[in-house]
FIGUVEX-392101 format. One record per residue: x, y, z of N, C-alpha, C in turn. Coordinates in steps of 0.1 Angstrom, whole numbers, padded with zeros to 4 digits. Example, Ala and Ser with C-alpha at 12.3 -4.5 7.8 and 13.67 -1.06 7.14 Angstrom:
// residues 2
[[0132, -0057, 0078], [0123, -0045, 0078], [0132, -0033, 0078]]
[[0128, -0022, 0071], [0137, -0011, 0071], [0129, 0000, 0079]]
***
This chain:
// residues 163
[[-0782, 1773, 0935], [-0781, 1759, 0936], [-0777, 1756, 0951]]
[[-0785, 1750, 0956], [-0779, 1742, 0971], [-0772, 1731, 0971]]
[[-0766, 1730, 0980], [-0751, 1717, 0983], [-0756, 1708, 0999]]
[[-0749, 1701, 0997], [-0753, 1686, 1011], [-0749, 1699, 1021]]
[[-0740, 1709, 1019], [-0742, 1720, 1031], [-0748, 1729, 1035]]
[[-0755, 1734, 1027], [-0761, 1741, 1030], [-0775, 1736, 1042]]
[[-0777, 1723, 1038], [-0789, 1715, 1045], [-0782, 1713, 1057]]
[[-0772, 1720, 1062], [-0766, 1721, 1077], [-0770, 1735, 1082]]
[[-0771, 1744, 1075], [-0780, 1757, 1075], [-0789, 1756, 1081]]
[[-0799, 1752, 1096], [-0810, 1751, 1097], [-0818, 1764, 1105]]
[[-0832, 1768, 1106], [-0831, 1781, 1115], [-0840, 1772, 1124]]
[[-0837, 1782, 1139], [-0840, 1776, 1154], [-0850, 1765, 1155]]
[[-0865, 1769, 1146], [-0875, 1756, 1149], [-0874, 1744, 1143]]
[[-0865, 1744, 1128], [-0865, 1728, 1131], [-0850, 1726, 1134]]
[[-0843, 1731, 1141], [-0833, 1722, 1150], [-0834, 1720, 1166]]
[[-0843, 1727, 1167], [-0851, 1719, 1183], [-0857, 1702, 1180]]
[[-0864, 1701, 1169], [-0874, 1693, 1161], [-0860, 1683, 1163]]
[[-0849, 1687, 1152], [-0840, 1676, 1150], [-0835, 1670, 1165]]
[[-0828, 1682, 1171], [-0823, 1682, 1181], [-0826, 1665, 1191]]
[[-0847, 1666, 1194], [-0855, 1661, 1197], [-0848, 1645, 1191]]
[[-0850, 1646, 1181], [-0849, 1632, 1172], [-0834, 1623, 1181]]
[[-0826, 1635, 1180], [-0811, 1630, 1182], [-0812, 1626, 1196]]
[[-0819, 1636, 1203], [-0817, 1628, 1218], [-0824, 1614, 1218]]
[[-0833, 1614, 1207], [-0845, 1600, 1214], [-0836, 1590, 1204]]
[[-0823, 1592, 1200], [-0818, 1582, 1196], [-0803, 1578, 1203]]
[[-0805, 1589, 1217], [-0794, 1588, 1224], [-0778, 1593, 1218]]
[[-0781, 1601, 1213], [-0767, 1609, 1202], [-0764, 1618, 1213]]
[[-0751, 1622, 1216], [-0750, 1630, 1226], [-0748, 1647, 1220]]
[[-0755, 1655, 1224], [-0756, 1666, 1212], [-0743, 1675, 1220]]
[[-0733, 1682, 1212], [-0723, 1694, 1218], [-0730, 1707, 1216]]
[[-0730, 1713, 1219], [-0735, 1730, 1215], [-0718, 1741, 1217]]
[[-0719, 1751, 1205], [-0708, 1763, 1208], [-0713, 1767, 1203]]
[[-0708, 1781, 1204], [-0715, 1795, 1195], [-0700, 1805, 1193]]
[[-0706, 1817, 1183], [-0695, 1826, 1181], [-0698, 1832, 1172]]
[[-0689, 1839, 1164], [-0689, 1846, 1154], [-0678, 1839, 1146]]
[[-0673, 1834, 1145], [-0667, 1831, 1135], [-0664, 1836, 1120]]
[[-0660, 1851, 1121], [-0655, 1861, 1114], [-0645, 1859, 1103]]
[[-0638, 1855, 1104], [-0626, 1850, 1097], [-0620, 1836, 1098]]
[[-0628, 1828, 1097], [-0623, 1817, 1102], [-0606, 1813, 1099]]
[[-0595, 1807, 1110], [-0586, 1804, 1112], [-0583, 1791, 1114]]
[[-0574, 1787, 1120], [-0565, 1775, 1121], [-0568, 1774, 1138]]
[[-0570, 1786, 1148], [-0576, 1782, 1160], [-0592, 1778, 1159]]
[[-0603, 1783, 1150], [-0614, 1782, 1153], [-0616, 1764, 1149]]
[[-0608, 1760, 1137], [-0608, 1749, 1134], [-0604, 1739, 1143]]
[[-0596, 1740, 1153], [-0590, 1731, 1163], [-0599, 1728, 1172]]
[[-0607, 1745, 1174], [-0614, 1743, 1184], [-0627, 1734, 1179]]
[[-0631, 1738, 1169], [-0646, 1731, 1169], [-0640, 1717, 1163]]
[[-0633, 1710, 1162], [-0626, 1695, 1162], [-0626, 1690, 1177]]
[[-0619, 1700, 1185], [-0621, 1693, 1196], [-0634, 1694, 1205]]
[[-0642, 1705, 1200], [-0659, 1703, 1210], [-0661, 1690, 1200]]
[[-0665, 1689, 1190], [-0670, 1674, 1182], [-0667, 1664, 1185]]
[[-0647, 1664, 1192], [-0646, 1647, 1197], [-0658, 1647, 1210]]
[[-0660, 1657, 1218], [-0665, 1653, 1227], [-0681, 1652, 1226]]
[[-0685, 1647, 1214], [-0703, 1638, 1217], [-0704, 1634, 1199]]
[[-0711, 1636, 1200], [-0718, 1628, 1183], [-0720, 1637, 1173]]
[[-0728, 1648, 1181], [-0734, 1659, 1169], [-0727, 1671, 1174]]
[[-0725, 1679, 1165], [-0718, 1690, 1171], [-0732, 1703, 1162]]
[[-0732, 1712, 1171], [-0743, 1723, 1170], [-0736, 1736, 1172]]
[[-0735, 1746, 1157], [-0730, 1756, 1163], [-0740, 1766, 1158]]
[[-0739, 1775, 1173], [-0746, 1790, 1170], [-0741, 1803, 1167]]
[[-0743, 1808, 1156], [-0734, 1814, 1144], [-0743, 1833, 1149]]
[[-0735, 1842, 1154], [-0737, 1851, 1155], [-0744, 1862, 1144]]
[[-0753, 1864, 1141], [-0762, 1871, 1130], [-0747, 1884, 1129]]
[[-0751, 1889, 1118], [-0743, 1905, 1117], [-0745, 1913, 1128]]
[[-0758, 1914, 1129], [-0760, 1929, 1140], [-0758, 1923, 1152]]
[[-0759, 1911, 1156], [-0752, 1911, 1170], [-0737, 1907, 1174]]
[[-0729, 1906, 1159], [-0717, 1906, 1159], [-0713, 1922, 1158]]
[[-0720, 1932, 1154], [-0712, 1945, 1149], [-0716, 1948, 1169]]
[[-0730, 1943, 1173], [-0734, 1952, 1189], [-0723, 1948, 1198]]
[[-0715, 1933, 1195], [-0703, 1934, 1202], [-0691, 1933, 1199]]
[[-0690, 1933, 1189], [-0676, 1937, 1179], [-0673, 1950, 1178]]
[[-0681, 1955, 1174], [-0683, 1970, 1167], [-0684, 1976, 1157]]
[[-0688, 1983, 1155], [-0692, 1989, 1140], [-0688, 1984, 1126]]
[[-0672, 1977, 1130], [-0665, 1973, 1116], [-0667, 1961, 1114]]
[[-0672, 1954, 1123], [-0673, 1937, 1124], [-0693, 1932, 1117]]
[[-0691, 1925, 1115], [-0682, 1915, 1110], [-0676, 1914, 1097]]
[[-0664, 1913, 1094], [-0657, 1911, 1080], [-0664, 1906, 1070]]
[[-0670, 1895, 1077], [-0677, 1880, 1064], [-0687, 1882, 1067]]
[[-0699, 1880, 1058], [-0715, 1883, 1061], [-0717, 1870, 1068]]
[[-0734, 1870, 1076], [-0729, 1857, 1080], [-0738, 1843, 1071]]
[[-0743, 1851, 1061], [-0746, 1841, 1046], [-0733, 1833, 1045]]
[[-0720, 1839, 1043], [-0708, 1833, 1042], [-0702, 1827, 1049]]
[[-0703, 1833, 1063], [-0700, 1823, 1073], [-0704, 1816, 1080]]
[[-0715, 1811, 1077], [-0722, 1800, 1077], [-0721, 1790, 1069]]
[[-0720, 1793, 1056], [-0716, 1789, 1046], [-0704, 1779, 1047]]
[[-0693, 1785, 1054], [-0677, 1782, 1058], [-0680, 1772, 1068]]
[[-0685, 1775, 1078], [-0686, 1768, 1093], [-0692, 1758, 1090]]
[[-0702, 1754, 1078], [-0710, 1739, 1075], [-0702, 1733, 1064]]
[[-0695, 1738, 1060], [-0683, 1730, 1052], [-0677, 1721, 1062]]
[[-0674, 1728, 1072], [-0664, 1717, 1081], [-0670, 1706, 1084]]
[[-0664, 1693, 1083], [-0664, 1680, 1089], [-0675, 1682, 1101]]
[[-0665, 1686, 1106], [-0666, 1682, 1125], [-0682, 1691, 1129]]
[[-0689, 1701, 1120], [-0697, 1705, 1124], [-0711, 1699, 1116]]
[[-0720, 1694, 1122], [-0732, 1690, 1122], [-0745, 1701, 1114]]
[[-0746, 1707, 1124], [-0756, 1716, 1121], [-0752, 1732, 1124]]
[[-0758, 1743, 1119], [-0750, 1755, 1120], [-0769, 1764, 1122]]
[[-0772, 1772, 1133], [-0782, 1784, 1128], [-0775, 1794, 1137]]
[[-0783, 1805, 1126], [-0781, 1815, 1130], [-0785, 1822, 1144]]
[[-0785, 1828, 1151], [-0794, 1837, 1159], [-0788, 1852, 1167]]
[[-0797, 1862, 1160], [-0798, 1878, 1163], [-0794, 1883, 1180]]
[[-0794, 1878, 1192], [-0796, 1883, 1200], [-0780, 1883, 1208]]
[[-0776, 1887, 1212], [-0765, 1891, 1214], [-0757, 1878, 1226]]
[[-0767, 1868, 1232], [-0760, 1856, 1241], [-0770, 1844, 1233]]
[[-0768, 1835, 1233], [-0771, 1818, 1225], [-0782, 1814, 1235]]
[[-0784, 1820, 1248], [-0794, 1817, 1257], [-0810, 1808, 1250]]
[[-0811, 1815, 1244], [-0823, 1810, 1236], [-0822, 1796, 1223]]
[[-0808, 1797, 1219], [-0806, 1783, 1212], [-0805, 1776, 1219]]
[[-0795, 1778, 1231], [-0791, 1762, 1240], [-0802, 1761, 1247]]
[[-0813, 1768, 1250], [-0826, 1762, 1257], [-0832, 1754, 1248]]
[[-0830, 1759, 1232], [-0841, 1749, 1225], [-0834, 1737, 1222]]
[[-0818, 1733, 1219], [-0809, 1727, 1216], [-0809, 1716, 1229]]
[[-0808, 1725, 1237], [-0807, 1709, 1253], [-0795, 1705, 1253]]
[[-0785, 1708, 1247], [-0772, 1704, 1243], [-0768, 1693, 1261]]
[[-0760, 1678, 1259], [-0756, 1675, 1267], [-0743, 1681, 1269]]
[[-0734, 1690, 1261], [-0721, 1699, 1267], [-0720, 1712, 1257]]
[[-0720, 1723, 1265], [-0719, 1730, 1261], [-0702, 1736, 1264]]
[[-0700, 1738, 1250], [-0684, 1743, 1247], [-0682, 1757, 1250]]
[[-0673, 1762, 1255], [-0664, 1775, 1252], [-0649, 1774, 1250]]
[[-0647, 1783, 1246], [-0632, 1789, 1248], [-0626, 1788, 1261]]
[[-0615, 1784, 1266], [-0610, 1786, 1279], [-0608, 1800, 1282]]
[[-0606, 1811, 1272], [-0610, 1826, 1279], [-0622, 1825, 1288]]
[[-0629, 1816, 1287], [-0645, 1822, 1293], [-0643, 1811, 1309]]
[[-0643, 1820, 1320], [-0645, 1815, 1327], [-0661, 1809, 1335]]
[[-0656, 1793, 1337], [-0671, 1785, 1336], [-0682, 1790, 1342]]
[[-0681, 1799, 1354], [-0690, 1805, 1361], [-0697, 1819, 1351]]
[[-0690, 1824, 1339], [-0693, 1830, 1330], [-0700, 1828, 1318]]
[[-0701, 1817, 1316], [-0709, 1809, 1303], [-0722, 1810, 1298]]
[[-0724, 1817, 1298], [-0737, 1819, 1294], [-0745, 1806, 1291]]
[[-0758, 1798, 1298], [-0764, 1788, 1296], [-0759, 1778, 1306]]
[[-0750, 1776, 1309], [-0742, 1764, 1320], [-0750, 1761, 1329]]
[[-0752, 1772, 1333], [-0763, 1769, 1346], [-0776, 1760, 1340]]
[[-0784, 1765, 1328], [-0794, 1761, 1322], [-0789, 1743, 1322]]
[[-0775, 1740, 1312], [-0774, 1729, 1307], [-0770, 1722, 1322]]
[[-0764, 1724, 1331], [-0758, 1719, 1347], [-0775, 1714, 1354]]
[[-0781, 1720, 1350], [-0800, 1717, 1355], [-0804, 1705, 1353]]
[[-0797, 1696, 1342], [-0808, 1683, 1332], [-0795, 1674, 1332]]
[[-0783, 1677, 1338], [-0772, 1666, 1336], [-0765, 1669, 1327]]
[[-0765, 1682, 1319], [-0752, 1684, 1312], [-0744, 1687, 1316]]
[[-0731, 1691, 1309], [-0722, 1698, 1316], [-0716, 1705, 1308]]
[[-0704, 1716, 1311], [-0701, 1724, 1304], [-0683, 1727, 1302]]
[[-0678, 1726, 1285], [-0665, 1720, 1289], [-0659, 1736, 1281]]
[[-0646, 1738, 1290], [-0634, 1744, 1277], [-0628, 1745, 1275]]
[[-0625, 1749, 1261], [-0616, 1743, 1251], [-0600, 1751, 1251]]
[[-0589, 1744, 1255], [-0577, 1755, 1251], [-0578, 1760, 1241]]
[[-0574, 1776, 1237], [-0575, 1781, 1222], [-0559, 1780, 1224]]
[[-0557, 1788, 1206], [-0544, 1777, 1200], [-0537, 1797, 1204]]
[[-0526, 1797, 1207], [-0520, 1806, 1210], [-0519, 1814, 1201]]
[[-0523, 1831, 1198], [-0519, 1836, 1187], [-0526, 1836, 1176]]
[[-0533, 1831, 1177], [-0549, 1830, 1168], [-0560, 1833, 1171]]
[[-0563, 1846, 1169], [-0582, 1851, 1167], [-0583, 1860, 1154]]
[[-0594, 1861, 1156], [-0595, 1872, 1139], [-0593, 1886, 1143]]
[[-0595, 1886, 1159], [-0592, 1903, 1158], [-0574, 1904, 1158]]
[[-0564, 1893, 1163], [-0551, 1897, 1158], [-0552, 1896, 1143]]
[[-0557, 1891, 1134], [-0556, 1890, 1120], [-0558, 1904, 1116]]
[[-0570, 1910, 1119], [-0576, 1919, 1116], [-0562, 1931, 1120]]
[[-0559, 1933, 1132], [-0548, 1945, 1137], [-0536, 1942, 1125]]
[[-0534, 1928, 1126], [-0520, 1929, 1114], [-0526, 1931, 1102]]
[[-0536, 1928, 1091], [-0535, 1932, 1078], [-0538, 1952, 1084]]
[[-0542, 1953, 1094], [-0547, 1973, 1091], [-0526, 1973, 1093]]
[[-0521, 1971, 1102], [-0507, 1971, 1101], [-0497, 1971, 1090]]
[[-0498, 1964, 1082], [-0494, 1960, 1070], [-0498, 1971, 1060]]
[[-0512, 1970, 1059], [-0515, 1982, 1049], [-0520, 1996, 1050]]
[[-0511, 2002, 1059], [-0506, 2013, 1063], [-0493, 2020, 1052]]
***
């Protein structure tokens, strides 16, 4: 049985399609991506605060195999049926697809996003797409993460613990 979230589930061709609709209605579209593995109390802050900044928020959700090519072998914890699943529950997120290749390059070209989000780890000149979205008038914003929150500390303290 499907839920009003899962129709946030969309894969790349028709959220270009939507994408399209949103711009010709002047909605300002956000774009982020990740893995979002375990989701936490930082990932939630963060994708609240990419959403204040435009109308639609778009996230690009790391497939398995290119979360394990840069995670590593043990990653990802949550399939990403599930975490996708998680990520379109949230409010603040709009639409969620998946995609295999290890940088979002290919979503935010079809997406057009007017800002594309990162983490403040990622230095702006490092963003993968910036340049693309910096081309047509976007721009590219990041986010403070919340101190002490990612899933790889989660991950090091439960292997800690259950030792």
């Amino acid at each position: 049985m499907t839920d009003k979230y899962d129709k946030k589930i969309v894969p790349l061709s028709a959220l270009k399609a939507i994408c399209a609709r949103l711009r010709s209605r002047k909605e300002r579209i956000v774009f982020t991506n990740g893995c979002f593995d375990i989701l936490h109390a930082g990932h939630v802050r963060y994708l609240r605060k990419a959403k204040a900044l435009g109308d639609i928020l778009v996230l690009g959700l790391n497939s398995d195999s290119s979360v394990r090519r840069i995670k590593g072998p043990s990653r990802p914890v949550v399939s990403q049926k599930d975490r996708a699943a998680v990520v379109s529950s949230l409010g603040c997120v709009d639409y969620v697809t998946v995609f295999g290749e290890d940088t979002p390059i290919k979503v935010i070209r079809a997406v057009k996003p007017d800002i594309l989000v990162k983490g403040a780890d990622w230095k702006t000149g490092s963003i993968v797409g910036a340049d693309f979205v910096k081309s047509y008038g976007g721009r590219t914003v990041t986010v403070p993460l919340v101190k002490g929150r990612s899933t790889s500390d989660i991950i090091r303290r439960i292997k800690r613990t259950s030792r």
